[in-house]
C-alpha positions in Angstrom: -19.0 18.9 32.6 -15.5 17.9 31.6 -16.8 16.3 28.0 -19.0 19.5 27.4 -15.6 21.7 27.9 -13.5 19.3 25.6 -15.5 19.2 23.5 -16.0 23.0 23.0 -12.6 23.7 23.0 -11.7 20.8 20.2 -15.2 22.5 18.1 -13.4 25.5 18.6 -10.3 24.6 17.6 -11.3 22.6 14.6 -13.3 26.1 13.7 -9.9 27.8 13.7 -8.5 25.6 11.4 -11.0 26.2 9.1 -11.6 29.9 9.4 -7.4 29.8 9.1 -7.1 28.3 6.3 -9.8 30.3 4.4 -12.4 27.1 4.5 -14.7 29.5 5.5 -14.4 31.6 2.2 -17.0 30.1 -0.8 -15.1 31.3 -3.6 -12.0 30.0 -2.7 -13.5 26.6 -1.8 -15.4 26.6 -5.1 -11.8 27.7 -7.1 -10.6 24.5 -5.5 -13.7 22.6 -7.6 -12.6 24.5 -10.5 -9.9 22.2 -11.9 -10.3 23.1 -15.5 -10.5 27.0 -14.8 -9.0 29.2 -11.9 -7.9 26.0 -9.4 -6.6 26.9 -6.0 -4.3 23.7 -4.3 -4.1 25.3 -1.8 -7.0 23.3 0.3 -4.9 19.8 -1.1 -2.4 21.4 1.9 -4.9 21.6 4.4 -6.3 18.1 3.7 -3.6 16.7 3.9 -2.0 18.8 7.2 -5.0 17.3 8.2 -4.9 13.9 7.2 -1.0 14.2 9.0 -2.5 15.5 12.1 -5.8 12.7 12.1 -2.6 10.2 11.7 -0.4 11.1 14.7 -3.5 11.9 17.0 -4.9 7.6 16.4 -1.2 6.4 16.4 -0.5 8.7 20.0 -3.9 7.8 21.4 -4.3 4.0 20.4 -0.7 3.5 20.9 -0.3 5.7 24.7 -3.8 4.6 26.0 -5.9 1.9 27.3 -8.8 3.9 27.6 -10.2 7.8 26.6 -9.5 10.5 29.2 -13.6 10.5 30.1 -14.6 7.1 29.9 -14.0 3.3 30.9 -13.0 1.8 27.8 -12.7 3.0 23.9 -15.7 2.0 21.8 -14.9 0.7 18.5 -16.9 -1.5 16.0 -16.7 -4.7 16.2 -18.4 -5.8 12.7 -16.0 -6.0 9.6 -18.1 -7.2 7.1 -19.3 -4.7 4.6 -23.0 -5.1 3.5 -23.8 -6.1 0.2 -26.7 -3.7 -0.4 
């Protein structure tokens, strides 16, 4: 029950960003494509707000804890080779 509330509330969160920073809006999204005609950077500022906030959330929780709030341990990959296909 608790990873079917955190979850909604991080969906709905994430969904606010979005619909904030007018993600939600086709034309403006599309403007953004539109390098060589009416481009909008504005999205360049949410990428990166979110790349900043992506950032501090791994350093905070891989640096702060040994395991997630819900379960045992974290469950990362373990392979680090890259196939060749």
């Amino acid at each position: 029950m608790n990873k079917l509330v955190s979850a909604s509330l991080i969906g709905g969160l994430f969904g606010l960003g979005i619909a904030v920073s007018g993600m939600i809006n086709p034309a403006k999204v599309l403007n953004f494509f539109d390098v060589a005609g009416t481009w909008d950077p504005s999205l360049v500022f949410v990428m990166g707000g979110g790349l900043l906030v992506a950032f501090a959330g791994y350093r905070l929780v891989f640096g702060c804890r040994k395991a997630p709030v819900f379960e045992a341990a974290f469950t990362l990959p373990t392979k680090r080779a890259i196939d060749k296909e």
